[in-house]
C-alpha positions in Angstrom: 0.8 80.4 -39.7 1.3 79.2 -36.0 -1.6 76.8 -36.2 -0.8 75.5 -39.3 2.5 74.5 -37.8 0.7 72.7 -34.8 -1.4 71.0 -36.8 1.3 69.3 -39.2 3.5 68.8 -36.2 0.8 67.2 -34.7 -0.2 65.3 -37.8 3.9 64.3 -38.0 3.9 63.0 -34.0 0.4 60.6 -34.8 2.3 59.3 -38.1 5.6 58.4 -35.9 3.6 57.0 -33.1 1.3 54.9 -35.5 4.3 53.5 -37.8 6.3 53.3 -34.5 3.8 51.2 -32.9 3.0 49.4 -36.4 6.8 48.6 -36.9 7.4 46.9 -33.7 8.3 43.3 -33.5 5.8 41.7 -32.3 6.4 38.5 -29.9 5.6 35.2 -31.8 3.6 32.5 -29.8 5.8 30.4 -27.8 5.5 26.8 -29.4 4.3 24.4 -26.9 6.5 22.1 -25.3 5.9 18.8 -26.7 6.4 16.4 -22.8 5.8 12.6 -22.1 5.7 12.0 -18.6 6.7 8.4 -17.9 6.5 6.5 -14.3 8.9 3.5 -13.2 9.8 1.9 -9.8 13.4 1.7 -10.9 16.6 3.6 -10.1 19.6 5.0 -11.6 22.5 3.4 -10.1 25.7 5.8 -11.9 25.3 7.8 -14.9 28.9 6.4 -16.3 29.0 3.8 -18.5 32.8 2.8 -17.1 30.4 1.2 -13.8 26.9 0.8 -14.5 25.6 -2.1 -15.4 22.0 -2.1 -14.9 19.5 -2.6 -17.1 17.4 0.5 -16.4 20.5 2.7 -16.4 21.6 1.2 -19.7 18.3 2.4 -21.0 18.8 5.9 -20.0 22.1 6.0 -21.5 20.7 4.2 -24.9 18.9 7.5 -24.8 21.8 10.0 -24.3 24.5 8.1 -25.4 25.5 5.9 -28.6 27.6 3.7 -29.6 29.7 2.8 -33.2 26.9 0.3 -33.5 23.4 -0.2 -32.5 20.4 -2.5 -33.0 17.8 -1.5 -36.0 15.0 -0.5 -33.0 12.2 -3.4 -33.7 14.8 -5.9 -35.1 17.6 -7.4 -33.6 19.4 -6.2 -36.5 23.0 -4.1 -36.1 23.4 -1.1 -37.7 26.3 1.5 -37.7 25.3 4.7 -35.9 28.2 6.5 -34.9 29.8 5.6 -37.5 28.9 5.1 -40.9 30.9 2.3 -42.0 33.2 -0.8 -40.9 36.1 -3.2 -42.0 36.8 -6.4 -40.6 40.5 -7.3 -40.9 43.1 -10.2 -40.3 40.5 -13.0 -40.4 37.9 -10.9 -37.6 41.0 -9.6 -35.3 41.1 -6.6 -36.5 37.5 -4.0 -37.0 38.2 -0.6 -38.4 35.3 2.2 -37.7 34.9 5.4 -40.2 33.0 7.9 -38.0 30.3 9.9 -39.0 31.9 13.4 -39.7 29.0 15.4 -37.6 29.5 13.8 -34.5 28.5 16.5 -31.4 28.2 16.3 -28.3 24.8 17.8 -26.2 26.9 20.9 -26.0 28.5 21.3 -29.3 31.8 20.0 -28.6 32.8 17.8 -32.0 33.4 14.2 -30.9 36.3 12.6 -32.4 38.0 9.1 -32.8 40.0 10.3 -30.0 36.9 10.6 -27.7 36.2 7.2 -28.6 39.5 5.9 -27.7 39.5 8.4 -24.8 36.1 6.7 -23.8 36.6 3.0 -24.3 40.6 3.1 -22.7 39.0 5.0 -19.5 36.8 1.9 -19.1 39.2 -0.7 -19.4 41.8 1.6 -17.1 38.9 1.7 -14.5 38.3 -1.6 -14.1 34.2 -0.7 -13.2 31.7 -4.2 -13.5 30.8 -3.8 -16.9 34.6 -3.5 -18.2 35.3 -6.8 -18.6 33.1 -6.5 -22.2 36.0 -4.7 -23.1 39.0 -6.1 -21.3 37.7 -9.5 -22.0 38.5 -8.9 -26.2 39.9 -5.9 -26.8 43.8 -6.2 -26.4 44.6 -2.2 -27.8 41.9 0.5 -29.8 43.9 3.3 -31.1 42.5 6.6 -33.3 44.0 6.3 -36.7 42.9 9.7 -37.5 40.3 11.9 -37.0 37.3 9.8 -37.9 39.1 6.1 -37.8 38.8 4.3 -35.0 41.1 0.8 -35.0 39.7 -1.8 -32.2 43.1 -4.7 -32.2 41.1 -8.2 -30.5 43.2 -10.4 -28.5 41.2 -13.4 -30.7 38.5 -13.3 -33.1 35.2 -13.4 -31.7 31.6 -13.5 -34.0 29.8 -11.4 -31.8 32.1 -8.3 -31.4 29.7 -5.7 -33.4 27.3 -6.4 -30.6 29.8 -5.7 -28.1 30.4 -2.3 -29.9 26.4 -1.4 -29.2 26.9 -1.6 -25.4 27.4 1.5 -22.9 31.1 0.7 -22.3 31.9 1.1 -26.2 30.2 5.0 -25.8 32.0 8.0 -26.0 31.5 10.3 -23.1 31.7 13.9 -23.0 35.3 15.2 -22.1 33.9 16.4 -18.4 33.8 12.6 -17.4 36.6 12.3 -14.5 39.4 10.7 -16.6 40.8 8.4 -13.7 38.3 8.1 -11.2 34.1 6.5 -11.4 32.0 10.0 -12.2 28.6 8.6 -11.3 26.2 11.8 -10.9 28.0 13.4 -14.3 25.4 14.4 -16.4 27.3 15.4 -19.8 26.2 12.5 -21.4 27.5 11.3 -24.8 26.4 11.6 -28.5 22.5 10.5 -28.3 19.1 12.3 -29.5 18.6 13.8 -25.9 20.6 15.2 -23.5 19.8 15.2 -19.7 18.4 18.9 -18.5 17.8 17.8 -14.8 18.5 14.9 -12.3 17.7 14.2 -8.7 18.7 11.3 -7.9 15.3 8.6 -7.1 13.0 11.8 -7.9 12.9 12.9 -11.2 15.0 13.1 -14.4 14.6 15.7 -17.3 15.6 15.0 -20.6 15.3 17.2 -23.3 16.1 17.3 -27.2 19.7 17.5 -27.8 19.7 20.0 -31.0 23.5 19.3 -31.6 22.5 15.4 -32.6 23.1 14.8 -36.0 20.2 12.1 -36.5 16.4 12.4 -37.0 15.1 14.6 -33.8 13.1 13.2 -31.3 9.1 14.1 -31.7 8.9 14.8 -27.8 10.9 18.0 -26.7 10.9 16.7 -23.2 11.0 13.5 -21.4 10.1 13.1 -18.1 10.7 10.3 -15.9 9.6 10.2 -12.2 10.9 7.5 -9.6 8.2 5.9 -7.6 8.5 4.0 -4.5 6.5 0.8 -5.5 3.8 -0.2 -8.2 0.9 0.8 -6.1 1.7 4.3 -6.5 3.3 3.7 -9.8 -0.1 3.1 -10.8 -2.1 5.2 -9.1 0.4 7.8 -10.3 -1.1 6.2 -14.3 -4.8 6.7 -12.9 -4.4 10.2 -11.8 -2.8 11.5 -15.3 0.2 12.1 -13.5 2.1 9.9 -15.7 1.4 9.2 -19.3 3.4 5.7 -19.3 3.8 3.2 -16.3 6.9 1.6 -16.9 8.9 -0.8 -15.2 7.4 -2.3 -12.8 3.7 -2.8 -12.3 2.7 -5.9 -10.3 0.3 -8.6 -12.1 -2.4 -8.2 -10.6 -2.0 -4.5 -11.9 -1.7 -5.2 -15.2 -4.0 -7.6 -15.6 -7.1 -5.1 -14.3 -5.6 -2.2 -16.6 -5.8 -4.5 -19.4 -9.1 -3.1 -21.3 -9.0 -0.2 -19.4 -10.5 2.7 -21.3 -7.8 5.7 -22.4 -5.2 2.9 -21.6 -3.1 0.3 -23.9 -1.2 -2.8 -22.6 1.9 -3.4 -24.6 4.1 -6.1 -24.1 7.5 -6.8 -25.1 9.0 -10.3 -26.2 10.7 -12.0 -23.7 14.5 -12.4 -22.8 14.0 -11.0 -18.9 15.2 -14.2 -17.0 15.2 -14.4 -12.9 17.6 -16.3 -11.4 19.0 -17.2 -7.7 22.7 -16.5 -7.1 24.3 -19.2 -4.7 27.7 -17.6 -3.5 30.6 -20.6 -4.0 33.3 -18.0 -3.5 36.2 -19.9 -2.1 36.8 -16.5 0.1 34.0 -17.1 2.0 32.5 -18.9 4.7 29.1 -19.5 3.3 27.7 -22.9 3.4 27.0 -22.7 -0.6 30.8 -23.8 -1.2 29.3 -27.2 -1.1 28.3 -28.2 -4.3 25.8 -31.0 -2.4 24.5 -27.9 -0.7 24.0 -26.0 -3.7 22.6 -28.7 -5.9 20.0 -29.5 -2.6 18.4 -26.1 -3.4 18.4 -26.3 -6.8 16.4 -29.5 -6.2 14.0 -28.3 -3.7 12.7 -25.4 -6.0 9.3 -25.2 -7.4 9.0 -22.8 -9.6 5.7 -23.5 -10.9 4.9 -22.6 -7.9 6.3 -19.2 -7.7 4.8 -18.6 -11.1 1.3 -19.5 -10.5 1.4 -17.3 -6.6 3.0 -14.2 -7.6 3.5 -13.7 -11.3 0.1 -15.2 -12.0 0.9 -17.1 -15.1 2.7 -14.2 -16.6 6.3 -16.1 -16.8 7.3 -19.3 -17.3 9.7 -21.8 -15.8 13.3 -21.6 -16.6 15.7 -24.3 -16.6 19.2 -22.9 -17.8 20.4 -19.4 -17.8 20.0 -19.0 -21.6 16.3 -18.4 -22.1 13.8 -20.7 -23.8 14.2 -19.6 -27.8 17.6 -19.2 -27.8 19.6 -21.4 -30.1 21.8 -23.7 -27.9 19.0 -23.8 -25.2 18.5 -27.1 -23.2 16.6 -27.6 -19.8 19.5 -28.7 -17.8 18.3 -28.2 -14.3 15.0 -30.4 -14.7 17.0 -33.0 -16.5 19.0 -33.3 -13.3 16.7 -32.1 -10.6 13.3 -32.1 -11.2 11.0 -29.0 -10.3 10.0 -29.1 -6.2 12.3 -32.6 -6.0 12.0 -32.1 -1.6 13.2 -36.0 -1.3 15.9 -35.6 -3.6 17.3 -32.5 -1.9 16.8 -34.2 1.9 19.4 -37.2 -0.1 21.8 -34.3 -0.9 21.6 -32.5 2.4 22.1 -35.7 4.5 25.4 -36.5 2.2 26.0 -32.8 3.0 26.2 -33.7 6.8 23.1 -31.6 7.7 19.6 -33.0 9.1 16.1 -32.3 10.8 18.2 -31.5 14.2 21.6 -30.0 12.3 20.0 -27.7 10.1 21.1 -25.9 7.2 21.6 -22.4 8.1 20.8 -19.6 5.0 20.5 -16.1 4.6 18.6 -15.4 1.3 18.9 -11.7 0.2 16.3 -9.6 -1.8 16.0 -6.0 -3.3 12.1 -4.4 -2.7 11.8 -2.2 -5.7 14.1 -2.4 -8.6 11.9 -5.5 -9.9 8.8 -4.9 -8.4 6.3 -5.1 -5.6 7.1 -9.2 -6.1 10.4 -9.2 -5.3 9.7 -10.4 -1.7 6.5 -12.7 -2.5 9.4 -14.3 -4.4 11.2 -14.4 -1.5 8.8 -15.6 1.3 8.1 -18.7 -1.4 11.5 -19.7 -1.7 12.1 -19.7 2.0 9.0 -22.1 2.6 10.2 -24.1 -0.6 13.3 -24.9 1.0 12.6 -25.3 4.8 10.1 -27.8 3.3 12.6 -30.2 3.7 12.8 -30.1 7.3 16.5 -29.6 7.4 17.3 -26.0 5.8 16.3 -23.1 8.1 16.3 -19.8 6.2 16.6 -15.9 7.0 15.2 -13.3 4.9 17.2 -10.0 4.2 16.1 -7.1 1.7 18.2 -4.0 0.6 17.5 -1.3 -1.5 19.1 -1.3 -5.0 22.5 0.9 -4.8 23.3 -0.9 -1.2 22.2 -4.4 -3.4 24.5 -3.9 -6.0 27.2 -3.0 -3.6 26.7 -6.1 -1.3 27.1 -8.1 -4.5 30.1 -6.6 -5.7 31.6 -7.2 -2.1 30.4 -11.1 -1.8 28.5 -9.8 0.9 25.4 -12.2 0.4 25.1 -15.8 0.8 21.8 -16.2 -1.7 21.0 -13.4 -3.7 17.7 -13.1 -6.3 18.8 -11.2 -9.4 17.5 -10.3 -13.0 19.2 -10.1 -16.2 18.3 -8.2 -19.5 20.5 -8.9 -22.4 23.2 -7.0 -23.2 23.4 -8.3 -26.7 21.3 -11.0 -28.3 24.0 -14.1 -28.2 24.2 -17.4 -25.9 27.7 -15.7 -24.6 25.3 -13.1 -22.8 23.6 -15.1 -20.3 26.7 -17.5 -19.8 29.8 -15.2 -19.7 29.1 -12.6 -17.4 28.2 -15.2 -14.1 30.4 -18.0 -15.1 33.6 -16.7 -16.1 36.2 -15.8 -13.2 37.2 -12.8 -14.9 33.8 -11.4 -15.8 31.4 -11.9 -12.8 33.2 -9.2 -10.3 29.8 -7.4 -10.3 28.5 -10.5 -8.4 31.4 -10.7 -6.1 33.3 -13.2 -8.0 30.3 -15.9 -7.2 32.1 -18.6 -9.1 35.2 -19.9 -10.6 35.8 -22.6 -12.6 38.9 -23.4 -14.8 37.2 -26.0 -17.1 33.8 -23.8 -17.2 36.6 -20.8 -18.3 37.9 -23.0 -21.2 34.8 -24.1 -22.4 33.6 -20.5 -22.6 36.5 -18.8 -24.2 36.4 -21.9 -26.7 32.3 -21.2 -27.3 33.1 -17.8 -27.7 35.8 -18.3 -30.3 34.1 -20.4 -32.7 33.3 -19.7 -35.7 30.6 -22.4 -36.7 27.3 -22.5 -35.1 26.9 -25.7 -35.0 30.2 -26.0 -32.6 28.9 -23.4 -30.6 25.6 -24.7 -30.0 27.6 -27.9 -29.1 29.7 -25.9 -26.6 26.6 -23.7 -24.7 25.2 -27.0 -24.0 28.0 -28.5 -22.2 28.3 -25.3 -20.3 24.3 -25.5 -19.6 24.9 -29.3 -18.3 28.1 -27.7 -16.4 25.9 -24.5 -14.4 23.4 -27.5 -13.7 26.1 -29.9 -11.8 27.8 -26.9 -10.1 24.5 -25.2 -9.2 26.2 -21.7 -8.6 23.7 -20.2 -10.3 20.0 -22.3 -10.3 17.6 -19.9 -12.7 13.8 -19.7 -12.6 11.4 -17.6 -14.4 11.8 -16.2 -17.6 9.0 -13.1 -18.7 7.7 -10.0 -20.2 8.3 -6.3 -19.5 4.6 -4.7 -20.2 4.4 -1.4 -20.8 0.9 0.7 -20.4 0.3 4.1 -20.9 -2.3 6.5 -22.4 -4.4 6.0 -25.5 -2.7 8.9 -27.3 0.5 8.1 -26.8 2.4 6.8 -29.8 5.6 4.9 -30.4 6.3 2.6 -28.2 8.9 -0.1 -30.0 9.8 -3.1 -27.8 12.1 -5.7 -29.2 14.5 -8.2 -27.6 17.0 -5.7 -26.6 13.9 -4.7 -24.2 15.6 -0.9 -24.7 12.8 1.5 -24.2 13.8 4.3 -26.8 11.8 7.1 -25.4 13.3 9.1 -29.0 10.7 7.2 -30.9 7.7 8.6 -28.4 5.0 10.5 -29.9 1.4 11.9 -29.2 -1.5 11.8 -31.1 
């Protein structure tokens, strides 16, 4: 009887340890992490929308953030994205929002009208350089309830929906400091991925963002890695390291990855435009208060030149601050200058005062990385341009991006080489924020100009085309006499990156939507 009781005991302790063992949960397959590495020689300058104003750092944000409105990515058609519908009241003074009712931020918290309002009255409080897109039109924006946001202009104006698909318009998570500029805040807004990790000029982190209420992203996890300059930006490509080289590779780069097996060479249209800031502001002592002086330089430039030396072909010349293809568009400067005019600009410097034995002394400023390895080929060619005429003697000084940007905002810099990337598609873009007193603090206040002011406000108030294209072009044949501002090459962004990779829309926004990534 004793052994028959082992025996089923026995029998009972395999069953328990078999069904045991059978029964246990066991530990699915982690799914793998889908990850785009992507390589650029840019920086973030502040990751709140209430003071950047950067293209690259607009990009970023167009990844975390959103705004009421945005552009159709591929067209540069407007959509509603935050919210789902609009009214235009009191003959386009008044635009009236209905929010989306899922509206979350990265960490569930429900975002509101009153986040909106929150948002959009923090920027206009903090007066940062990209405010004035706000204080410029909007005289009060008020939450009329929970999903109804009411925007009240101080005058109609046909582009405002664009306006409302900028970073200032975001909403920003609560966290943002309410009264002061939170530049390393990395709470982020309502957009398809929130930010994971950032060290600042090493390496961001961005990963899904599973309380958006749109379409998820098909990459879990995008990288991005700051590099130094384009020859380890691409060597960075050539290793594997990277799966996209992004913004910037040199010319000569591109043009020898260009059929380059595993790789693909995508360019986007253009709207990029380089110009040269000449600082007028009355505060100062520069020599550039001189309108002969400016108008000299503008003269003396080449920019064939520059074109066919350091971007090889791959821009081409620009004559007015709105870019060849834009409606209104006229070639102002070589109407009145010429391209590489040296006897016109010696004419303009003697009326100046200045000759071969009183020269004119400048200090031309640069930044070495934020738009590429160029940036002081560009630089060295301008000098020689303009000490071609025996009577301008020039000094060279560089910077790095943040300390750039700073020096700009302070009037620090006598000639200064910029870039611009649209901040929406509209004449008003590339006019308004350099020529208007109250919107061009982010260059120090370069320029001011009462009859330029009017002329702006008026263009920007019409309601006809036709008058407006009438308007742009007196303000093109304005810039050109008062020379604050002499542009020069207008170009691509190229992308290239990895034969698998999928995705990649570019349109004229230039907005690289890393949520539309995939790979194959």
């Amino acid at each position: 009887m004793a052994k028959h009781k082992v025996l089923v005991v026995g029998l009972l302790l395999l069953a328990v340890l078999f069904f045991g063992c059978a029964g246990e949960k066991q530990e699915a397959p982690k799914a793998e992490v889908k990850t785009i590495t992507i390589g650029v020689t840019d920086k973030i300058t502040e990751l709140d929308p209430a003071n950047a104003y950067d293209f690259y750092t607009w990009e970023v944000m167009n990844n975390i953030m959103g705004g009421l409105m945005r552009y159709k990515p591929g067209t540069t058609e407007l959509e509603p994205f935050l919210a789902e519908s609009y009214e235009v009241q009191d003959g386009g003074k008044v635009y009236i929002f209905h929010l989306r009712k899922d509206l979350k931020f990265a960490d569930g918290t429900p975002c509101t009208a009153e986040d909106v309002v929150r948002s959009i009255k923090r920027v206009m409080e903090l007066q940062g350089d990209p405010s004035w897109l706000v204080t410029e039109f909007v005289d009060k924006v008020e939450a009329v309830d929970d999903y109804t946001v009411k925007f009240t202009l101080k005058e109609p104006i046909s582009y405002f929906l664009a306006l409302t698909a900028t970073p200032p318009y975001f909403p920003v998570h609560p966290n943002y400091k309410p009264d002061a500029i939170d530049p390393d805040q990395t709470a982020g807004g309502v957009g398809p991925y929130k930010i994971a990790s950032w060290v600042r000029d090493q390496e961001l982190i961005l990963e899904t963002n599973e309380n958006f209420f749109g379409e998820k992203p098909k990459v879990d996890r995008i990288v991005v890695k700051f590099y130094k300059d384009a020859t380890t930006l691409r060597l960075a490509l050539e290793k594997g390291e990277i799966d996209i080289a992004w913004r910037t590779l040199s010319p000569v780069d591109i043009q020898s990855l260009k059929g380059k097996e595993g790789l693909q060479v995508i360019e986007a249209p253009g709207g990029f435009i380089r110009y040269l800031v000449l600082n007028a502001n009355k505060d100062t002592e520069y020599p550039t208060k001189d309108k002969l002086v400016r108008q000299a330089i503008a003269a003396a430039i080449d920019r064939q030149e520059i074109i066919d030396k350091v971007f090889m072909g791959t821009m081409e010349p620009l004559y007015s601050l709105v870019p060849n293809g834009m409606w209104s568009h006229i070639d102002a400067f070589k109407d009145k200058y010429g391209d590489g005019n040296i006897e016109l600009a010696k004419q303009l410097l003697s009326q100046a005062g200045y000759s071969e034995s009183n020269k004119l002394k400048l200090e031309l400023w640069w930044t070495p990385t934020h738009y590429g390895d160029t940036e002081k080929d560009v630089a060295q060619i301008l000098k020689a341009q303009l000490e071609k005429t025996g009577m301008i003697e020039v000094e060279l000084k560089s910077a790095e991006w943040s300390t750039y940007t700073d020096y700009a905002r302070k009037s620090a810099m006598m000639l200064s080489l910029f870039g611009w990337y649209p901040d929406y598609l509209d004449p008003d873009d590339y006019t308004a924020p350099f020529l208007k007193s109250t919107a061009n603090n982010w260059l120090g206040y370069p320029y001011a100009d009462e009859e330029m002011d009017k002329l702006i406000e008026k263009a920007s108030k019409a309601t006809s085309t036709q008058e407006r294209e009438e308007l742009y072009k007196q303000i093109q044949e304005k810039l050109a006499e008062d020379a604050p501002i002499i542009p020069l090459v207008q170009g691509k962004l190229t992308v290239v990156a990895k034969s698998n990779i999928q995705g990649i829309t570019l349109d004229p926004t230039m907005i690289f939507r890393y949520y539309l990534l995939d790979i194959s």
